[in-house]
Biopython code that builds the backbone (N, CA, C, O; Angstrom):
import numpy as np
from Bio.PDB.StructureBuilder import StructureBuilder

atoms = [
    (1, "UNK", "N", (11.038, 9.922, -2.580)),
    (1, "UNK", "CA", (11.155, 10.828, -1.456)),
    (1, "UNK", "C", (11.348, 9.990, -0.185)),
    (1, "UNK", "O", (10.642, 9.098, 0.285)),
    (2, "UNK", "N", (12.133, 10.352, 0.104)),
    (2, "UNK", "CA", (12.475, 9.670, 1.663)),
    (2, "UNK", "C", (11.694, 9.633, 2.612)),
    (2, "UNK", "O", (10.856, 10.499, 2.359)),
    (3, "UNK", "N", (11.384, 9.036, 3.811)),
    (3, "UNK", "CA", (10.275, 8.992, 4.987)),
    (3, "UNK", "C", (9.967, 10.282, 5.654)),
    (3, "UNK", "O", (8.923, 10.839, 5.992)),
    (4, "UNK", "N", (11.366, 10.596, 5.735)),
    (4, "UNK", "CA", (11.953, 11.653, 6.872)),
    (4, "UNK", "C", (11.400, 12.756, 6.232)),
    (4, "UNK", "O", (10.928, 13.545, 7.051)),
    (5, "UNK", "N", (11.252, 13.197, 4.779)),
    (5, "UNK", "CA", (11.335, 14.095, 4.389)),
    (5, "UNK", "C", (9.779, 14.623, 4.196)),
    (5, "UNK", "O", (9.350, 15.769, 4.069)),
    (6, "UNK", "N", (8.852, 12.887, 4.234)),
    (6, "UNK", "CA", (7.577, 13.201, 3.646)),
    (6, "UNK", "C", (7.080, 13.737, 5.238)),
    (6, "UNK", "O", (6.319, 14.699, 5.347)),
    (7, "UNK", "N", (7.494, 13.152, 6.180)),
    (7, "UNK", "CA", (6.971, 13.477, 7.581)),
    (7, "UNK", "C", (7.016, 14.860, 7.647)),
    (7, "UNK", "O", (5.982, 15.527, 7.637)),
    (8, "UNK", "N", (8.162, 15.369, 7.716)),
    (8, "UNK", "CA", (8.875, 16.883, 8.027)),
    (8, "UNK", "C", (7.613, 17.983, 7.222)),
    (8, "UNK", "O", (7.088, 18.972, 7.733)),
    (9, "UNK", "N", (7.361, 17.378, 5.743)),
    (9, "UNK", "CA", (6.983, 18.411, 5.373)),
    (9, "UNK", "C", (5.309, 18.307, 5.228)),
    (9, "UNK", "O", (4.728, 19.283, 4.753)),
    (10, "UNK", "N", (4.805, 17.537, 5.494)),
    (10, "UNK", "CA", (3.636, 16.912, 6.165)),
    (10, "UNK", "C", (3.004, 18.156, 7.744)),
    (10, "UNK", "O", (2.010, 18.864, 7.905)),
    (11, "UNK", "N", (3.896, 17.927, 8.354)),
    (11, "UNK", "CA", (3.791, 18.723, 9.700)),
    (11, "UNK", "C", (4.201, 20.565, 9.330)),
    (11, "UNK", "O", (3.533, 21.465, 9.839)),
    (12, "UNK", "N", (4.921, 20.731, 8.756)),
    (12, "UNK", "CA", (5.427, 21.655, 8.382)),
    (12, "UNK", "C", (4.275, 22.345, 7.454)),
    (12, "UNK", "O", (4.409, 23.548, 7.229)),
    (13, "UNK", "N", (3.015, 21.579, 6.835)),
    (13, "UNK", "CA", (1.807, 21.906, 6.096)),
    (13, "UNK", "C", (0.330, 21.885, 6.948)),
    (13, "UNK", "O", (-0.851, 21.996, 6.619)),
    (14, "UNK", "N", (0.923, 21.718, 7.980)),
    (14, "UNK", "CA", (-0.013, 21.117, 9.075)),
    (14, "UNK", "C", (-1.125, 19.997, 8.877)),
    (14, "UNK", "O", (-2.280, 20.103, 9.291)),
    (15, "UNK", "N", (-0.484, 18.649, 8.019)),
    (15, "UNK", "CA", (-1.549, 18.138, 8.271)),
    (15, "UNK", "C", (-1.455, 17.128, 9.269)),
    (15, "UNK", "O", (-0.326, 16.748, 9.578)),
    (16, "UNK", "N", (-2.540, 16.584, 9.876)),
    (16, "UNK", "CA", (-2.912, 15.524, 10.584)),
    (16, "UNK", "C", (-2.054, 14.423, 10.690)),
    (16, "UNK", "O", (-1.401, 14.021, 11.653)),
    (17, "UNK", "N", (-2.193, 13.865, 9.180)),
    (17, "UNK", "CA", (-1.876, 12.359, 9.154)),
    (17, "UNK", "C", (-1.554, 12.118, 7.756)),
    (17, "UNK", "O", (-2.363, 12.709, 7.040)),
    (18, "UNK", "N", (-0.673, 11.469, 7.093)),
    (18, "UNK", "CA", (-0.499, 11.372, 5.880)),
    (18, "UNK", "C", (-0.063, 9.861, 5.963)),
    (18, "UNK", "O", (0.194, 9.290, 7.023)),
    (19, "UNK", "N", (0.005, 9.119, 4.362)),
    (19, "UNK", "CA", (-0.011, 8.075, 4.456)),
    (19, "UNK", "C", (0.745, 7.130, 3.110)),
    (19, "UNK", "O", (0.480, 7.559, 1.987)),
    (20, "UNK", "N", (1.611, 5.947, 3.184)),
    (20, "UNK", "CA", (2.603, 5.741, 2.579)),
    (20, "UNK", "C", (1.837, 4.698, 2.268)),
    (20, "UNK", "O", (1.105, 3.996, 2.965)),
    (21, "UNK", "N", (2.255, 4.676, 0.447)),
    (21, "UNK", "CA", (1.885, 2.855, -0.034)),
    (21, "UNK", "C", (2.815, 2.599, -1.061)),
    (21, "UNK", "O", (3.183, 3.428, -1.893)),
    (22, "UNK", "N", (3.272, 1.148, -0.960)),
    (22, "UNK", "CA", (4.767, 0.463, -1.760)),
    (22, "UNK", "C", (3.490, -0.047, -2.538)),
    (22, "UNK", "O", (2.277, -0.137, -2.346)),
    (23, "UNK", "N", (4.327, -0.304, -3.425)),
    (23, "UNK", "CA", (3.665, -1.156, -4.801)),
    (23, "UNK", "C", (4.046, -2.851, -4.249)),
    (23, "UNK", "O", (5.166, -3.232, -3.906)),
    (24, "UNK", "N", (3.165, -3.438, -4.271)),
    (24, "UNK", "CA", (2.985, -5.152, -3.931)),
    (24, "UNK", "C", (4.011, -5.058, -2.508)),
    (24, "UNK", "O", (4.862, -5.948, -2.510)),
    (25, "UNK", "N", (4.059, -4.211, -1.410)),
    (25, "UNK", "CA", (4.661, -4.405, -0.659)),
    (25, "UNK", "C", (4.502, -3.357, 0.741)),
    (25, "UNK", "O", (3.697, -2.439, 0.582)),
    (26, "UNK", "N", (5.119, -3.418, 1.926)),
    (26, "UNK", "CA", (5.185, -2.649, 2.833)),
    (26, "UNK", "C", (6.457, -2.140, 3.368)),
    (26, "UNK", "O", (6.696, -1.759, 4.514)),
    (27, "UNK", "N", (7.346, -2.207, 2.193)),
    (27, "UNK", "CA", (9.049, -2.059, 2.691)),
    (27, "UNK", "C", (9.480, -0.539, 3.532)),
    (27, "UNK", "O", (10.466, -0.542, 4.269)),
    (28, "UNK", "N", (8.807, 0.489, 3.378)),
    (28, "UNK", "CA", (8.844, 1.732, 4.133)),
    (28, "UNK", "C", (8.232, 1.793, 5.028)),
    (28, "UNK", "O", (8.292, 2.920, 5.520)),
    (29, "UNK", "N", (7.383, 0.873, 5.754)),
    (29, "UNK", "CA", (6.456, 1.472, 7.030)),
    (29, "UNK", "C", (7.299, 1.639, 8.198)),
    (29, "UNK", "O", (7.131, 2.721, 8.760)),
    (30, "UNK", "N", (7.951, 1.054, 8.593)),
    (30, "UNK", "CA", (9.441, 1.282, 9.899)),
    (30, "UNK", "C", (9.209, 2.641, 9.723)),
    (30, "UNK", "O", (8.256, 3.322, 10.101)),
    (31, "UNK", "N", (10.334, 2.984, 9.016)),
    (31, "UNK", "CA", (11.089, 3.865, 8.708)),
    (31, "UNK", "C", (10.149, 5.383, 8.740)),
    (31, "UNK", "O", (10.388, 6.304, 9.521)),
    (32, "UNK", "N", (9.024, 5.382, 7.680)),
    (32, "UNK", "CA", (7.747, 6.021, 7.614)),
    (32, "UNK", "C", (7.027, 6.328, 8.897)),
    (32, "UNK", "O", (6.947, 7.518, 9.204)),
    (33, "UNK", "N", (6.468, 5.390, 9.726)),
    (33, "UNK", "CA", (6.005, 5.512, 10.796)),
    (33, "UNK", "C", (6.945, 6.295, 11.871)),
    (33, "UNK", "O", (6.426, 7.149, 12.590)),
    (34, "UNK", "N", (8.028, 6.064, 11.952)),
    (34, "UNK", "CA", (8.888, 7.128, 12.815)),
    (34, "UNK", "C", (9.010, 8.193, 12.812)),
    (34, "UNK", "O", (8.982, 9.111, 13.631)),
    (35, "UNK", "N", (9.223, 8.005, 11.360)),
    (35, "UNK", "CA", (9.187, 9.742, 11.178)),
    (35, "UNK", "C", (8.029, 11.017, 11.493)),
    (35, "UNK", "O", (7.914, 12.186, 11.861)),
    (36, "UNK", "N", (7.126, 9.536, 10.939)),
    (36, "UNK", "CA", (5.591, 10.665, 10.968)),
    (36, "UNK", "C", (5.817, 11.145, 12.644)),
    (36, "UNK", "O", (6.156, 12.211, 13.156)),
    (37, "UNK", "N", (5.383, 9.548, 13.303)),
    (37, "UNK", "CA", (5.293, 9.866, 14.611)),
    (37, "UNK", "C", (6.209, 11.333, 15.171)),
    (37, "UNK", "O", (5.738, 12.322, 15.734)),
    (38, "UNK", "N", (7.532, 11.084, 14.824)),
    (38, "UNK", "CA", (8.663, 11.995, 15.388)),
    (38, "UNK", "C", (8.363, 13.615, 15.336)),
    (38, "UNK", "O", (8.678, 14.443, 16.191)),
    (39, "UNK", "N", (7.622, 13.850, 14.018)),
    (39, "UNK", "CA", (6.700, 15.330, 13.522)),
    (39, "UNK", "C", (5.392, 15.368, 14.092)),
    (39, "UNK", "O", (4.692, 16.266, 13.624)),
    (40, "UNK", "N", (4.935, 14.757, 14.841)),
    (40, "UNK", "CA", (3.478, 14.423, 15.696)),
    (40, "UNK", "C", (2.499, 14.603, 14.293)),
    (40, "UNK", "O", (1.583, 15.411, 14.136)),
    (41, "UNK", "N", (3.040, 13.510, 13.274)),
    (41, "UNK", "CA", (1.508, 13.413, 12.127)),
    (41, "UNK", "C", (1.160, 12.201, 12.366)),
    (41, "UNK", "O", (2.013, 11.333, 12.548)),
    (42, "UNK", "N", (0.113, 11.997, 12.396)),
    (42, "UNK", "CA", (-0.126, 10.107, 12.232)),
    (42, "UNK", "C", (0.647, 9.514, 11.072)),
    (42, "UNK", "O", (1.010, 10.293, 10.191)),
    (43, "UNK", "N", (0.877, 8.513, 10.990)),
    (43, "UNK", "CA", (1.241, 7.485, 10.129)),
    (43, "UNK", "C", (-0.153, 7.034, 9.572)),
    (43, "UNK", "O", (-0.901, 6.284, 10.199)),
    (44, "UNK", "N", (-0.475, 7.631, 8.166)),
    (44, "UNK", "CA", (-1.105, 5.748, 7.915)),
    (44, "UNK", "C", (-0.671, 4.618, 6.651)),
    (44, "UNK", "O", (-0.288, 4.869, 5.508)),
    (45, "UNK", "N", (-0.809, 3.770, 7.080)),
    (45, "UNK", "CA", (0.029, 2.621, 6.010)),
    (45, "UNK", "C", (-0.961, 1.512, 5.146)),
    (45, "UNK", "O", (-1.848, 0.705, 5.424)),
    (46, "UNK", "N", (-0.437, 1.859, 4.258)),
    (46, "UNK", "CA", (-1.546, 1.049, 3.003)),
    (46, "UNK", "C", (-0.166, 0.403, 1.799)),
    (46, "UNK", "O", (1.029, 0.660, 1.942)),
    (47, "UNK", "N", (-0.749, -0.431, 0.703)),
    (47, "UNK", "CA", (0.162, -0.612, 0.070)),
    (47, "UNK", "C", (-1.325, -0.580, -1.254)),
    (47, "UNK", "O", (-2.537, -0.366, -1.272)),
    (48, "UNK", "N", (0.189, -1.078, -2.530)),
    (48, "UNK", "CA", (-0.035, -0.644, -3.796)),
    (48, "UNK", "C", (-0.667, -2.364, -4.100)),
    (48, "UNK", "O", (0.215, -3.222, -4.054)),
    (49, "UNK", "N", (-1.599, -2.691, -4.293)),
    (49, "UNK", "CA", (-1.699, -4.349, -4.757)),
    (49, "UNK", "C", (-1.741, -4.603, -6.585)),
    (49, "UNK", "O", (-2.796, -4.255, -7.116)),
    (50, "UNK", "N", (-0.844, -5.079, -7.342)),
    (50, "UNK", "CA", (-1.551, -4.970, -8.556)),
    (50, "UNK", "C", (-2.496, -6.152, -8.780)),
    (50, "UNK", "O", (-2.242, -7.241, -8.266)),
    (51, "UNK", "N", (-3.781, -5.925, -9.675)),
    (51, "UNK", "CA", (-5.009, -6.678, -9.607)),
    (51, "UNK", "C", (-4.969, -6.774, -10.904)),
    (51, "UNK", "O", (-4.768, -5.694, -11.460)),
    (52, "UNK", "N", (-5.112, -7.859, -11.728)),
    (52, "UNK", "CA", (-5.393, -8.045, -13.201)),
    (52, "UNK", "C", (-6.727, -7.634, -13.876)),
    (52, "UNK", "O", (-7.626, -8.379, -13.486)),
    (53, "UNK", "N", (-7.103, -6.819, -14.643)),
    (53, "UNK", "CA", (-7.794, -6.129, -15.308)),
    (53, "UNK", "C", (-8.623, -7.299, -15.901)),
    (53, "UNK", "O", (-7.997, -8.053, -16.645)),
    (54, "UNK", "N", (-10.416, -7.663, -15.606)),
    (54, "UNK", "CA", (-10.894, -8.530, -16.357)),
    (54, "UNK", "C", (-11.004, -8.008, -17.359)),
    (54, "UNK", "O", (-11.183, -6.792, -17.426)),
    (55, "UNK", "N", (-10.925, -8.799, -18.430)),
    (55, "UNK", "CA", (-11.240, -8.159, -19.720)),
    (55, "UNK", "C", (-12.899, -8.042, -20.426)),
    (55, "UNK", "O", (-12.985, -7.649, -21.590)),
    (56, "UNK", "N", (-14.156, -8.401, -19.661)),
    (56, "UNK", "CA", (-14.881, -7.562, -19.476)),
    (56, "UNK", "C", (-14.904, -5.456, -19.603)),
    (56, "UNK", "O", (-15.680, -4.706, -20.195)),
    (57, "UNK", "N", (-14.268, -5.311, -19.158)),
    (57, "UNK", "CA", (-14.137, -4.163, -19.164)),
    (57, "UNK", "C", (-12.798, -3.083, -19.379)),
    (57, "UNK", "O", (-12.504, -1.904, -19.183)),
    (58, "UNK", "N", (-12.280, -4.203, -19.860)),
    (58, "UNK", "CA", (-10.832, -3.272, -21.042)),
    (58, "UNK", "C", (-10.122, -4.538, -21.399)),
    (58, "UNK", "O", (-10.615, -5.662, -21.302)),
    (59, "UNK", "N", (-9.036, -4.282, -21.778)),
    (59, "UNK", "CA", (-8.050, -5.201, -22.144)),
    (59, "UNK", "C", (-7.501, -5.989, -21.595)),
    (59, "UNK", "O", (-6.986, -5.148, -20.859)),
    (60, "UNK", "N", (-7.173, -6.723, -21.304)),
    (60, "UNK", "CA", (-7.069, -8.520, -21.113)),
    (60, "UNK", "C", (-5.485, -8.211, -20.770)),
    (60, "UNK", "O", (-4.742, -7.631, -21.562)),
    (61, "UNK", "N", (-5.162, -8.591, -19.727)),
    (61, "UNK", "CA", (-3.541, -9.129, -19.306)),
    (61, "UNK", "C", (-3.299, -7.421, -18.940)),
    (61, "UNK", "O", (-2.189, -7.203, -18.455)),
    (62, "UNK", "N", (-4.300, -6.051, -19.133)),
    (62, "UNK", "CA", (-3.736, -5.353, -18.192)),
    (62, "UNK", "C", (-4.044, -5.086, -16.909)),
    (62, "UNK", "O", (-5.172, -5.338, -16.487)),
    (63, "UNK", "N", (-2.942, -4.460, -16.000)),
    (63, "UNK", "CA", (-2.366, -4.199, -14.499)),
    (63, "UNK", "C", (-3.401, -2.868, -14.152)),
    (63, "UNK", "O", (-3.556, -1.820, -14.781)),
    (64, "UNK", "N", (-4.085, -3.388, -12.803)),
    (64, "UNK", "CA", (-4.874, -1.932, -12.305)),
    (64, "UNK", "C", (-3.807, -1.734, -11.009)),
    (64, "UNK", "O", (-3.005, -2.651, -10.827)),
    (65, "UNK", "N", (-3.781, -0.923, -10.381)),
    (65, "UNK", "CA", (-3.591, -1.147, -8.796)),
    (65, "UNK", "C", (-4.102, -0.188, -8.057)),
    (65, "UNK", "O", (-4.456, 0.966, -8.296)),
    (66, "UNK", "N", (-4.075, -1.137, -6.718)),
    (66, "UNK", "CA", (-5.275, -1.319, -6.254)),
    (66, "UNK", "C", (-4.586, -0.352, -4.684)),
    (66, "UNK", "O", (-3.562, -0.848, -4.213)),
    (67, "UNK", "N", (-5.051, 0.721, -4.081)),
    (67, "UNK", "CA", (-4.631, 0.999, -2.779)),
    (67, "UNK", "C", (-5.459, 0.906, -1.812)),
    (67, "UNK", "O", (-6.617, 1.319, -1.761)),
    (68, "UNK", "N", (-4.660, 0.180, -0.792)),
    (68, "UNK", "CA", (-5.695, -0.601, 0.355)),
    (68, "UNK", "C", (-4.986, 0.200, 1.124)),
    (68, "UNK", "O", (-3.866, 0.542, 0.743)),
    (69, "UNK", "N", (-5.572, 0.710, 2.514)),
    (69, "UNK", "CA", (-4.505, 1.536, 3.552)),
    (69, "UNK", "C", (-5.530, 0.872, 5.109)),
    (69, "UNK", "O", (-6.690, 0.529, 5.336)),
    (70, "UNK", "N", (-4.684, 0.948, 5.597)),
    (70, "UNK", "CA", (-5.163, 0.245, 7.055)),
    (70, "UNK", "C", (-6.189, 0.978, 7.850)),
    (70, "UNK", "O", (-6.037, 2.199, 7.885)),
    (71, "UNK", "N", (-7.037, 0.559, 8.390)),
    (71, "UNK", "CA", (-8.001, 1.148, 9.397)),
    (71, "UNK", "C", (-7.327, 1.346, 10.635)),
    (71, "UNK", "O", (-7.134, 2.491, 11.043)),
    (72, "UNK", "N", (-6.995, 0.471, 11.194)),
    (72, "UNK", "CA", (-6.165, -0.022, 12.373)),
    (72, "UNK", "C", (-5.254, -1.124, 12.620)),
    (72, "UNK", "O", (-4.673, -1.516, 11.608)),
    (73, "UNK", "N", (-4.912, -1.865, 13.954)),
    (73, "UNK", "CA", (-3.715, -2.917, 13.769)),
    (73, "UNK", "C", (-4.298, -4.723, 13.025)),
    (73, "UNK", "O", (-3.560, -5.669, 12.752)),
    (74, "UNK", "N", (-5.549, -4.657, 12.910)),
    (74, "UNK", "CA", (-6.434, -6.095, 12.482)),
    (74, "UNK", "C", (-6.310, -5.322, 10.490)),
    (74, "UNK", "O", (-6.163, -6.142, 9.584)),
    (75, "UNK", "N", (-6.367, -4.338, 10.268)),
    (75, "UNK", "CA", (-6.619, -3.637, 9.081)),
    (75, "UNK", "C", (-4.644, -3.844, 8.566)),
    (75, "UNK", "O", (-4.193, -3.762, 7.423)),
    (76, "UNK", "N", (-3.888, -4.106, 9.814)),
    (76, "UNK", "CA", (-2.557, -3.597, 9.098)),
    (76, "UNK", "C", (-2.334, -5.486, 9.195)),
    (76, "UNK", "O", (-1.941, -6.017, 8.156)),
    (77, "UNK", "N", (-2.451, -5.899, 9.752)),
    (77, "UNK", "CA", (-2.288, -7.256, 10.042)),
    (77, "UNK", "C", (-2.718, -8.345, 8.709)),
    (77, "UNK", "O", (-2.201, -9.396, 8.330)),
    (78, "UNK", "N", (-3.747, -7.664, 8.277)),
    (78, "UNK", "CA", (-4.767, -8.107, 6.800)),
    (78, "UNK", "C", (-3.550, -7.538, 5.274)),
    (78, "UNK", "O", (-3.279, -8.169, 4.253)),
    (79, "UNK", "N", (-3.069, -6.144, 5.721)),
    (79, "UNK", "CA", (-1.827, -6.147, 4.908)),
    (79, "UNK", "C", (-0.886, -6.763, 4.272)),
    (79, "UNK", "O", (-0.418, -6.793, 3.133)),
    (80, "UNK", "N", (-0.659, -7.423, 5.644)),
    (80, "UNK", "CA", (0.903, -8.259, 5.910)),
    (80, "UNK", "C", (0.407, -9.544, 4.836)),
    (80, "UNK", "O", (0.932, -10.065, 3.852)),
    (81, "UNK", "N", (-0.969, -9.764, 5.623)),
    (81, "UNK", "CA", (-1.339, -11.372, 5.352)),
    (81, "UNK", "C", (-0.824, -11.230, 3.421)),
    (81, "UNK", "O", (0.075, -11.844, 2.846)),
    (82, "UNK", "N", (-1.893, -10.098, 2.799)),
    (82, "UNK", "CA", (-1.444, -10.178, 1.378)),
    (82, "UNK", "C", (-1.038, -9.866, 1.025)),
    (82, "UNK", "O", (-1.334, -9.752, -0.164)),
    (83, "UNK", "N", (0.321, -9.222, 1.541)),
    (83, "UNK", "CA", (1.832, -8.821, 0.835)),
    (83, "UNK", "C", (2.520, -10.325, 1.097)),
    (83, "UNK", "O", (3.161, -10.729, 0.127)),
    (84, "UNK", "N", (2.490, -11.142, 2.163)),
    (84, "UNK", "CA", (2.733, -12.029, 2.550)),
    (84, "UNK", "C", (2.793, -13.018, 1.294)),
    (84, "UNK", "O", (3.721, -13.329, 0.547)),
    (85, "UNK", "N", (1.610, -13.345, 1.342)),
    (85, "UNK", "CA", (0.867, -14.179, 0.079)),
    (85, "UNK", "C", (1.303, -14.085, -1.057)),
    (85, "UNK", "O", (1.475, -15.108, -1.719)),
    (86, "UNK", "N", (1.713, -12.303, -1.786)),
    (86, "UNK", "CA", (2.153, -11.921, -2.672)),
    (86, "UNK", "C", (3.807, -12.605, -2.835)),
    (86, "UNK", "O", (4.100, -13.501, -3.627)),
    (87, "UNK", "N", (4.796, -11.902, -1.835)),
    (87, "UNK", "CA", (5.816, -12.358, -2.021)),
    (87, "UNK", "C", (5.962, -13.924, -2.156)),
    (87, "UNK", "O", (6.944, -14.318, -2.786)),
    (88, "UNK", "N", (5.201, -14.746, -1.697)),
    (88, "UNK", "CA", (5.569, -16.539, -1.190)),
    (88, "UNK", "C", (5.718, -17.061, -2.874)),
    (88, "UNK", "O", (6.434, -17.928, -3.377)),
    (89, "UNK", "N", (4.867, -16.271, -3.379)),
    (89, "UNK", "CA", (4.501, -16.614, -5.256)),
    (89, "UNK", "C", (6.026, -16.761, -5.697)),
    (89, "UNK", "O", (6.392, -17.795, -6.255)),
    (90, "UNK", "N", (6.659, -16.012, -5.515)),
    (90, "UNK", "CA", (7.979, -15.396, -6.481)),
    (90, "UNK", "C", (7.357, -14.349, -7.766)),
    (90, "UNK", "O", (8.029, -13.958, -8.720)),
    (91, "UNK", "N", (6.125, -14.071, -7.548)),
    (91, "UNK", "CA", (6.071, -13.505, -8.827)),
    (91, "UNK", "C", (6.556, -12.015, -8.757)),
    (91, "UNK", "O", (6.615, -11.338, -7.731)),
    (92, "UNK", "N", (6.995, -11.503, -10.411)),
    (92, "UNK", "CA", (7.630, -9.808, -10.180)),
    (92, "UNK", "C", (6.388, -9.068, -9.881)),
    (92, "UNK", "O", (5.210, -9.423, -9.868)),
    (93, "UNK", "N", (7.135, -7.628, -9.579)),
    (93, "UNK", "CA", (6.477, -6.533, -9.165)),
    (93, "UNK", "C", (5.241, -6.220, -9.746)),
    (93, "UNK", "O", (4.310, -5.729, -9.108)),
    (94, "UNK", "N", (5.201, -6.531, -11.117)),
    (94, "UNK", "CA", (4.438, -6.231, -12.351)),
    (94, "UNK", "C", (3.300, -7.350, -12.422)),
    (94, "UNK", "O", (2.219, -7.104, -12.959)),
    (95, "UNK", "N", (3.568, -8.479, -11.907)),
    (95, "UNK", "CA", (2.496, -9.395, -12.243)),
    (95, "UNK", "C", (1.608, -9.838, -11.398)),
    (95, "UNK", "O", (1.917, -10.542, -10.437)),
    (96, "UNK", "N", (0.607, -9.533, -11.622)),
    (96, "UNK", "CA", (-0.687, -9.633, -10.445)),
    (96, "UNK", "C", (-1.302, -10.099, -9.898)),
    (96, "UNK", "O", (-2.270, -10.560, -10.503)),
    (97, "UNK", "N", (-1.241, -10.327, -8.469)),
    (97, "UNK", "CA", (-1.453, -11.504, -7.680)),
    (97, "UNK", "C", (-2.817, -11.846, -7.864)),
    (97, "UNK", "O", (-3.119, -13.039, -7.875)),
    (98, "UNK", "N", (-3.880, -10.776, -8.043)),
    (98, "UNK", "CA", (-5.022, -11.162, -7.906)),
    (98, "UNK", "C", (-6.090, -10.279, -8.917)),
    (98, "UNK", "O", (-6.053, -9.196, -9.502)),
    (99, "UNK", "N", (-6.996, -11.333, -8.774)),
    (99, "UNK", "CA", (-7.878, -10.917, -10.565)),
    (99, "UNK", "C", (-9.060, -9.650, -9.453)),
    (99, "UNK", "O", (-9.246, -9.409, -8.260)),
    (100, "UNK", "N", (-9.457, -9.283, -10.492)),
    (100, "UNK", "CA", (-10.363, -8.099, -9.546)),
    (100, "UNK", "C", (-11.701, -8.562, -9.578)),
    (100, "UNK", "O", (-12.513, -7.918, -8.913)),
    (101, "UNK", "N", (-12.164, -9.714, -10.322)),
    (101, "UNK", "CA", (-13.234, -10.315, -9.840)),
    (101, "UNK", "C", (-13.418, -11.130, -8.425)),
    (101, "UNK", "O", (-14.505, -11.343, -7.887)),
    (102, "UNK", "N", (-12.099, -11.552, -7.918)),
    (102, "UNK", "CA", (-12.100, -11.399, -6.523)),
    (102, "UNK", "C", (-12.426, -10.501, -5.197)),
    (102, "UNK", "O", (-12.532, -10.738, -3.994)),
    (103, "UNK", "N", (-12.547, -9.150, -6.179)),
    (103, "UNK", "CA", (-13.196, -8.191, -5.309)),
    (103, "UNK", "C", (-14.595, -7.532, -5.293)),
    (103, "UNK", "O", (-15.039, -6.571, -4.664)),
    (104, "UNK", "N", (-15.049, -8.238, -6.051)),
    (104, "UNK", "CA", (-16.562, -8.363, -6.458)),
    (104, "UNK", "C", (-17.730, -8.906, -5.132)),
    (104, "UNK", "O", (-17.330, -9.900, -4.526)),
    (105, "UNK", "N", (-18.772, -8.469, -4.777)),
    (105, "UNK", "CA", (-19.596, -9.005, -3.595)),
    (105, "UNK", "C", (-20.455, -9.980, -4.850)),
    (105, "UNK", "O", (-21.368, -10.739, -4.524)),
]
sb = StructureBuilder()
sb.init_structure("model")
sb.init_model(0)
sb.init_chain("A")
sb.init_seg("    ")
for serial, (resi, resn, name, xyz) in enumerate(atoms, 1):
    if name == "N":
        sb.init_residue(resn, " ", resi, " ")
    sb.init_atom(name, np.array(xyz, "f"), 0.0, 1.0, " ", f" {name:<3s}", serial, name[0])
structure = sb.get_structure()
């Protein structure tokens, strides 16, 4: 679905604010954010991260993903950093930058 189209009908449902996430990436937020703005909805922008599944708790070598969406511009900035990170790898869409025991306290 196109930006334009998710905005339009977003406002047209009256909501607030709706919010776009790419898989290992942020390639629609431009485009997304205009639109919202242009329909007076907020934008919010998150992306898709895939995280490797420990095998602790299922199967080994499979893909979770993970949606992170921004708080604000330090929250969208933290985005960039690990889509950033993601792309520098070369690795594909499918293969996962990061194990989910990294997201463990």
């Amino acid at each position: 679905m196109e930006p334009k189209t998710i905005a339009e009908r977003s406002a047209k449902l009256g909501f607030p604010a709706v919010a776009i996430t790419d898989r290992n990436g942020l390639y629609g937020v431009m485009p997304f954010s205009d639109a919202a703005k242009a329909e007076g909805v907020q934008p919010i922008i998150g992306t898709l991260l895939a995280v490797a599944r420990p095998s602790d708790i299922g199967p080994a070598g499979k893909t979770d993903w993970l949606a992170l969406l921004a708080k604000d511009e330090a929250g969208y900035d933290n985005l960039c950093k690990l889509v950033r990170r993601r792309i520098s790898t070369g690795r594909s869409m499918r293969t996962p930058m990061f194990r989910s025991r990294c997201w463990k306290a």
